[in-house]
N, CA, C and O atoms as a DFTB+ gen file, in Angstrom:
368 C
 N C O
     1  1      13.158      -6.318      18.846
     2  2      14.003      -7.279      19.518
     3  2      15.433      -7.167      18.990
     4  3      16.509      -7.144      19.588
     5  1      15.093      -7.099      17.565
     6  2      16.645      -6.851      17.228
     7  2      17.837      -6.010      17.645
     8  3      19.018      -6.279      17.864
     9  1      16.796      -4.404      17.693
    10  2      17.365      -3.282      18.623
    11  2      18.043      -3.310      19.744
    12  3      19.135      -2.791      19.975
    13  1      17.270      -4.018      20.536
    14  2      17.500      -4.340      21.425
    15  2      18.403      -4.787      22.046
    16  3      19.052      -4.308      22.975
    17  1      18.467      -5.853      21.470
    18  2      19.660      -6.881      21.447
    19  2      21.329      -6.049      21.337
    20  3      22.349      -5.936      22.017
    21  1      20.848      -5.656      20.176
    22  2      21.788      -5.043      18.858
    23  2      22.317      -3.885      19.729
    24  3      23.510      -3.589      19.663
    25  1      21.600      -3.321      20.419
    26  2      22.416      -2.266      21.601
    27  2      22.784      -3.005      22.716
    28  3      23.604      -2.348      23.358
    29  1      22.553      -4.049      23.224
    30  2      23.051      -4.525      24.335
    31  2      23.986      -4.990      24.053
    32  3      24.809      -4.770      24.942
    33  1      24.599      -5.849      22.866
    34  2      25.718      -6.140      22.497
    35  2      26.966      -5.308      21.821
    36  3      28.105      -5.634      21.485
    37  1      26.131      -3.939      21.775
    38  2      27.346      -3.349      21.335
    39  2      27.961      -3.310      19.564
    40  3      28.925      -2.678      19.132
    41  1      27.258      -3.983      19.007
    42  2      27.562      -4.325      17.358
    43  2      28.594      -5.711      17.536
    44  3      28.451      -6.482      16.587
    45  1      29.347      -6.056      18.303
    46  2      29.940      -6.925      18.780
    47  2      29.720      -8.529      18.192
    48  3      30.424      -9.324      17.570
    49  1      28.391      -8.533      18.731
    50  2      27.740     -10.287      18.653
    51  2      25.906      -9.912      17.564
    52  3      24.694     -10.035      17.736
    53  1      26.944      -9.396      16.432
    54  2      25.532      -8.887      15.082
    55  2      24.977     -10.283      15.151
    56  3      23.776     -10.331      15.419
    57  1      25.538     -11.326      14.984
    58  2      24.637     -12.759      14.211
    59  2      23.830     -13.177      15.388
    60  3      22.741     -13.714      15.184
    61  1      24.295     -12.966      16.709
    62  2      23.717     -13.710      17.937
    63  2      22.143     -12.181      17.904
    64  3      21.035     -12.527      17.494
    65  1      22.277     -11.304      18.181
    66  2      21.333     -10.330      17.789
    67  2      19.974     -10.687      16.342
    68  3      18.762     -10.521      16.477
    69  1      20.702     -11.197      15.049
    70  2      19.721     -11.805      14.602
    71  2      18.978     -12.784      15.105
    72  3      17.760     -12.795      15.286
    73  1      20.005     -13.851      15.388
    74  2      19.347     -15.058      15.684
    75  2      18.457     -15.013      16.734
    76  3      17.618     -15.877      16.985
    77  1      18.699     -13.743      17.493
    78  2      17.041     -14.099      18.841
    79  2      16.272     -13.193      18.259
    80  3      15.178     -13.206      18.823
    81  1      16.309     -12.410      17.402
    82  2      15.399     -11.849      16.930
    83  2      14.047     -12.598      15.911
    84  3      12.822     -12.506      15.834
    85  1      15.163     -13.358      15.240
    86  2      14.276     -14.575      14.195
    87  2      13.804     -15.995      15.290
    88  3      13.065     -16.956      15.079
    89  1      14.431     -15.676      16.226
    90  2      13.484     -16.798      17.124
    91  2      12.493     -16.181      17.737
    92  3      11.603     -16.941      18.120
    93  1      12.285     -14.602      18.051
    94  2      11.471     -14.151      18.666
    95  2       9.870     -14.056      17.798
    96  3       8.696     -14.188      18.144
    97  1      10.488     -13.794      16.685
    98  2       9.757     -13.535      15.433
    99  2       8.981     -14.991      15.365
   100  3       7.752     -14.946      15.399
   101  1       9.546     -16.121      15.282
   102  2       9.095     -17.271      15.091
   103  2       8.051     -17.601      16.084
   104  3       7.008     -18.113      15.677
   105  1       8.307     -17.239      18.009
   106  2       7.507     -17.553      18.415
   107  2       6.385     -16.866      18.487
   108  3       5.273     -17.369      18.654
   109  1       6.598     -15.829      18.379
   110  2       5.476     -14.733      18.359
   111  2       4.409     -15.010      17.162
   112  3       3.237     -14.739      17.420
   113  1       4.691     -15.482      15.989
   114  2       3.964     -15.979      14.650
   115  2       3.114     -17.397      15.416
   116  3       1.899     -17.428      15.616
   117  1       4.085     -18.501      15.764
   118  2       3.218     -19.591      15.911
   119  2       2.696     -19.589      17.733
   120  3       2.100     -20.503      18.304
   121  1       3.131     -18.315      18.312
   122  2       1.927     -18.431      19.379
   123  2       0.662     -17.783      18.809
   124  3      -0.444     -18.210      19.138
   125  1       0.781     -16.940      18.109
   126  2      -0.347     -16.440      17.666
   127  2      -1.209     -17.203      16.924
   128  3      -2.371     -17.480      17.221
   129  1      -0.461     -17.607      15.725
   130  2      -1.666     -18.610      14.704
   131  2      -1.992     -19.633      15.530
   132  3      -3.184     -19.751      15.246
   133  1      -1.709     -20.690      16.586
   134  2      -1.856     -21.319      16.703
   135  2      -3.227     -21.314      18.285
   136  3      -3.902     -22.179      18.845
   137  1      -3.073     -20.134      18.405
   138  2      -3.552     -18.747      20.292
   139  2      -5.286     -18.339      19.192
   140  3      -6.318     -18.281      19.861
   141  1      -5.402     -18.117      17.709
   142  2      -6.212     -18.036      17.273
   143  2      -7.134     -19.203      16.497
   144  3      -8.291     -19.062      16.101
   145  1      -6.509     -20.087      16.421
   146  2      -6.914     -21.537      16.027
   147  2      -7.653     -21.545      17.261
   148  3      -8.863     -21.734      17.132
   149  1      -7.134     -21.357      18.632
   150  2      -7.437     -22.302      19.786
   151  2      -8.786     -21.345      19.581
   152  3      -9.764     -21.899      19.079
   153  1      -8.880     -20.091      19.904
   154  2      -9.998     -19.414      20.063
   155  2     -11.363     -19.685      19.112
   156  3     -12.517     -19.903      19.479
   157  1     -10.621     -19.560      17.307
   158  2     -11.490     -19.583      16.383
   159  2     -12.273     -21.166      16.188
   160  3     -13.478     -21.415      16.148
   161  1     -11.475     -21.795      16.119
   162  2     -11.490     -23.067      15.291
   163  2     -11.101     -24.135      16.165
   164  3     -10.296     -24.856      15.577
   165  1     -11.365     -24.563      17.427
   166  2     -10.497     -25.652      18.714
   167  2     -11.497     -26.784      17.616
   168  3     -11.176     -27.397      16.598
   169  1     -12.682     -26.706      18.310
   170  2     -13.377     -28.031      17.873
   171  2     -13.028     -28.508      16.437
   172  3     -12.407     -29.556      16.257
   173  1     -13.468     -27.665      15.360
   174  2     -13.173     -28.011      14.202
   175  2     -11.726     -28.398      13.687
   176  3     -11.587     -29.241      12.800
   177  1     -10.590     -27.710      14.313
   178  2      -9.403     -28.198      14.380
   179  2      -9.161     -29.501      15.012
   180  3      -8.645     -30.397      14.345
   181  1      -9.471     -29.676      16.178
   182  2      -9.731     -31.332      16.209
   183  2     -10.039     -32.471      16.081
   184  3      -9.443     -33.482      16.454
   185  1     -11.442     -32.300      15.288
   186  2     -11.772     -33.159      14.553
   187  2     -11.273     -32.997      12.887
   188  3     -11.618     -33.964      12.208
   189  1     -10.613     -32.059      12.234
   190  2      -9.832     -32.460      11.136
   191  2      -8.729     -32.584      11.683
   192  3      -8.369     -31.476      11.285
   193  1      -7.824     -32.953      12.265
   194  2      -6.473     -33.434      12.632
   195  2      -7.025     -34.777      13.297
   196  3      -6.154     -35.363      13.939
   197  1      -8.091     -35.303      13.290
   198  2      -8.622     -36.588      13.664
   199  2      -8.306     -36.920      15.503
   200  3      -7.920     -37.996      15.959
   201  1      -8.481     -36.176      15.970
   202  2      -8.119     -36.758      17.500
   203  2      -9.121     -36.104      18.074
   204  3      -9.072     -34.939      18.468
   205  1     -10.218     -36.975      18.144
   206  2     -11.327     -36.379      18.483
   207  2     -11.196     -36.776      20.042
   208  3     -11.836     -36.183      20.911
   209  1     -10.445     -37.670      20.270
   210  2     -10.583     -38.261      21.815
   211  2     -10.013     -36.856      22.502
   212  3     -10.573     -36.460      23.524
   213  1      -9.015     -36.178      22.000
   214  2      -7.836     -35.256      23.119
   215  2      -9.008     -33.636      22.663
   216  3      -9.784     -33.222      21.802
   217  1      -8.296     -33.220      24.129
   218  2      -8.598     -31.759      24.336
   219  2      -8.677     -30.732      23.088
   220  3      -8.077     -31.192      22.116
   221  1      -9.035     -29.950      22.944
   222  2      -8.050     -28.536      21.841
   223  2      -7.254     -28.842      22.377
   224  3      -6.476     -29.771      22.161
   225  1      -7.314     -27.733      23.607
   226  2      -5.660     -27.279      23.881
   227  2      -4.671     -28.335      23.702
   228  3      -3.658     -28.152      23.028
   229  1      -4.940     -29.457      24.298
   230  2      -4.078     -30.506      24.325
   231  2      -3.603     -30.888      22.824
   232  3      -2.423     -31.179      22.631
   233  1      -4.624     -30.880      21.676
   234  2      -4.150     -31.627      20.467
   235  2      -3.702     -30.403      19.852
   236  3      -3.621     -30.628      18.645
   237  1      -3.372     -29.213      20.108
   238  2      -2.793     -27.707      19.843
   239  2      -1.797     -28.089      20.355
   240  3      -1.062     -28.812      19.682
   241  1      -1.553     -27.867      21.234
   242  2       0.229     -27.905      21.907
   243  2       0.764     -29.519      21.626
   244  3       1.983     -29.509      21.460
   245  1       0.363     -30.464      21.559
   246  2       0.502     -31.437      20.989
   247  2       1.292     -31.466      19.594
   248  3       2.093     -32.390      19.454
   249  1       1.137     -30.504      18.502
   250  2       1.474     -30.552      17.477
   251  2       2.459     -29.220      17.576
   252  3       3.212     -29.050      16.618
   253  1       2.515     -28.131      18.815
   254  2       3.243     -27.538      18.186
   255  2       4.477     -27.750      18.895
   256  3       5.517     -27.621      18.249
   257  1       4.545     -28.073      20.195
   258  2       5.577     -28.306      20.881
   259  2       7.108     -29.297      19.889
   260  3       8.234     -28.871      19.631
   261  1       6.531     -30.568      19.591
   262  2       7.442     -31.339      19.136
   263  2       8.039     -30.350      17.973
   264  3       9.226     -30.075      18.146
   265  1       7.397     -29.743      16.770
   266  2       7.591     -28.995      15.844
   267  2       8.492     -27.621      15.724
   268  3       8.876     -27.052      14.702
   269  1       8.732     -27.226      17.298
   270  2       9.078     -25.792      17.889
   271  2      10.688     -25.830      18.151
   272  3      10.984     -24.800      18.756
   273  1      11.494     -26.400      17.985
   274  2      12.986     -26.805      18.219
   275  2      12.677     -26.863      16.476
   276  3      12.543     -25.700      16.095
   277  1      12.595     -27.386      15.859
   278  2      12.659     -27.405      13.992
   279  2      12.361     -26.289      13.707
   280  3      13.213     -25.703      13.039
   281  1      11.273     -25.617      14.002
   282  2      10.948     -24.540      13.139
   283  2      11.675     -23.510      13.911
   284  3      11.788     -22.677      13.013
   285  1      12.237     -22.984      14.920
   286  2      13.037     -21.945      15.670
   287  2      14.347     -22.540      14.915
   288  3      14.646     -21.812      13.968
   289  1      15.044     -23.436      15.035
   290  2      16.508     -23.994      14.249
   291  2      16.243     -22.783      12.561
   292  3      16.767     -21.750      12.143
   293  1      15.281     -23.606      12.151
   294  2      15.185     -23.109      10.613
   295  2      14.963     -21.643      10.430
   296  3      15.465     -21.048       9.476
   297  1      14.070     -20.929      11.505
   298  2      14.411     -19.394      11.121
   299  2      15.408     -18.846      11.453
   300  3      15.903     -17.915      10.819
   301  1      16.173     -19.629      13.167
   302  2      17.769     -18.474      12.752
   303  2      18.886     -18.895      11.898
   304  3      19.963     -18.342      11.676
   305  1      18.274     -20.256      11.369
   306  2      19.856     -20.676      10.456
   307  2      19.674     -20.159       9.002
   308  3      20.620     -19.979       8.235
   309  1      18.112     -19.894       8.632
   310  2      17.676     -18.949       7.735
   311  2      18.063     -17.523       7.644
   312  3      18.745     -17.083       6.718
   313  1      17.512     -16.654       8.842
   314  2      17.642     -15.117       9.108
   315  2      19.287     -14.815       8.859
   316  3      19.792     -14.036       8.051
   317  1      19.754     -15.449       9.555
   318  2      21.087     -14.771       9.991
   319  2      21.726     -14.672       8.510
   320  3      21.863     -13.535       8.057
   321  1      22.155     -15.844       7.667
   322  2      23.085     -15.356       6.246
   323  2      21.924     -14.629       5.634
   324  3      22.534     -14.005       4.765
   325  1      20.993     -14.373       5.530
   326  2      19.934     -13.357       5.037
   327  2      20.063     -12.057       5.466
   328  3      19.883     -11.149       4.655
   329  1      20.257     -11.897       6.250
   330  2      19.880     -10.443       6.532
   331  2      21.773      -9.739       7.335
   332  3      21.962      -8.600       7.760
   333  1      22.562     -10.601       7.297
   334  2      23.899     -10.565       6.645
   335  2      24.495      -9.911       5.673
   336  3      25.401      -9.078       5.635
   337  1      23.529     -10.669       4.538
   338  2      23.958     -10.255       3.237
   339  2      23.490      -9.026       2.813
   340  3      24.116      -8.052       2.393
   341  1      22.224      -9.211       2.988
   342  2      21.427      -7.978       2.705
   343  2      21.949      -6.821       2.948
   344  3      22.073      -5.987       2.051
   345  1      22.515      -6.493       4.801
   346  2      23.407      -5.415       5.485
   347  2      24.649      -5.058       4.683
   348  3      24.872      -3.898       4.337
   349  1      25.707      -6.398       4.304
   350  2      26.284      -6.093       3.215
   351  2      26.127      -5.760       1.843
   352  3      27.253      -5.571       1.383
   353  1      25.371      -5.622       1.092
   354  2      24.302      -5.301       0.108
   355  2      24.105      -3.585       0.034
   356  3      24.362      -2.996      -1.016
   357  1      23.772      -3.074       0.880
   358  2      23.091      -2.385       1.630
   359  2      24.469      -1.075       1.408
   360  3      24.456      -0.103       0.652
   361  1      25.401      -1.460       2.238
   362  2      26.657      -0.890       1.947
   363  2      27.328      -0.291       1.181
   364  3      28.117       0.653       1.124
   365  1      26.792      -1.132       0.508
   366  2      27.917      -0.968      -1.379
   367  2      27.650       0.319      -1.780
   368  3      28.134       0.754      -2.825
């Protein structure tokens, strides 16, 4: 994704290139853990998160939706002076 990006912009817009990369990264992690919960573990995941009344799916996306604007914020405001520095690092 980064590549990607990172050639479509030309070297131009480097931080905007991280930042969808570390959001891509982010969703791709919690669709997955959360895509294998549903498969492995629905029932048992619902009754330890105590909502035995709601669906899986429902008490799955339930918890990750509200959570998904926080945790996407925190990996590109994370990634980007990270891997910044590092590039400058890298240089020397």
């Amino acid at each position: 994704v980064y590549k990607l990006f990172w050639g479509l912009f030309r070297q131009k817009k480097i931080s905007l290139s991280i930042g969808i990369a570390a959001a891509a990264g982010t969703l791709t992690n919690t669709i997955g853990v959360l895509g294998m919960i549903y498969i492995l573990y629905a029932r048992r995941f619902v009754e330890a998160a105590g909502l035995e009344g709601a669906t899986p799916l429902i008490a799955i996306f339930g918890i990750a939706v509200p959570n998904m604007p926080f945790e996407l914020a925190a990996a590109v405001l994370v990634a980007i002076p990270v891997v910044m520095a590092v590039k400058k690092a890298r240089k020397i």
